[in-house]
C-alpha positions, 0 to 999 in steps of 0.5 A, a space after each residue: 815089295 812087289 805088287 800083283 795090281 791083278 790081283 786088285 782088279 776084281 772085288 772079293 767075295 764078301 761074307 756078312 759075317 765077315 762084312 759086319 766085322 772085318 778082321 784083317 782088312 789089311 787083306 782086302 786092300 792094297 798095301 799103302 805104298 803099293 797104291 798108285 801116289 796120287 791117291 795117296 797124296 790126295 792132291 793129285 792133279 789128275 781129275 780123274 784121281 780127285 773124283 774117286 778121293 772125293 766120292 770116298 770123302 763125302 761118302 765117309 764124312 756124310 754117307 749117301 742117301 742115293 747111289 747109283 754106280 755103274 761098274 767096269 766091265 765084268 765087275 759085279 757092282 753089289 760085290 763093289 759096293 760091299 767090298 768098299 763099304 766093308 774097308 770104309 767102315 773099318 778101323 784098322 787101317 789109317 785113315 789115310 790108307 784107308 782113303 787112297 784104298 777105297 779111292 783106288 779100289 773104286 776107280 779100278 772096279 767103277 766107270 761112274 758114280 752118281 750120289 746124293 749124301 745124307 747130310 747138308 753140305 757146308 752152304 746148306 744145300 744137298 751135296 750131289 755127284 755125278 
């Protein structure tokens, strides 16, 4: 299989109707194999690799109550955000696609993160990011 990385270096378009059901997200993702393998292992030694995993985790095991990206030159971080969420909240994929998907996708299109999720974290304290 070859891969157009290119073709993942931008975020797509993404219409509400299209946002509130995402039919063949597959399209709007790279193919698991296609994403780089410490993303898809997610033990990665790479620090760089583990911040992504863990922004998609907290972001899926909690949600946020604040985020504040900055995108990566020429990336539309609305179009960013909209396009992570819409793979985030779909149940097409594995869950383990879906992941290193969101992971990958987010290290492509964004410098940083900074966050504050919505629930408590394991210690009863706030689970903030940056």
């Amino acid at each position: 299989m070859e891969f157009d990385e290119a073709k993942w270096m931008r975020p797509m378009g993404i219409d509400d109707v299209t946002f509130q059901f995402p039919m063949l997200i597959k399209n709007y993702m790279p193919a698991f194999e296609e994403i780089p393998r410490d993303f898809r292992i997610r033990m990665g030694r790479d620090p760089e690799v583990t911040k992504w995993v863990k922004f998609q985790r907290d972001w899926f095991e909690y949600g946020f109550k604040s985020l504040k990206v900055v995108p990566r030159e020429g990336i539309p971080s609305n179009m960013a955000v909209k396009h992570l969420a819409m793979i985030q909240k779909s149940f097409e994929p594995s869950h383990e696609h879906k992941v290193a998907a969101v992971a990958y996708l987010a290290s492509l299109w964004l410098q940083k993160v900074e966050y504050t999720c919505e629930d408590k974290g394991m210690f009863g304290g706030p689970l903030n990011h940056r």
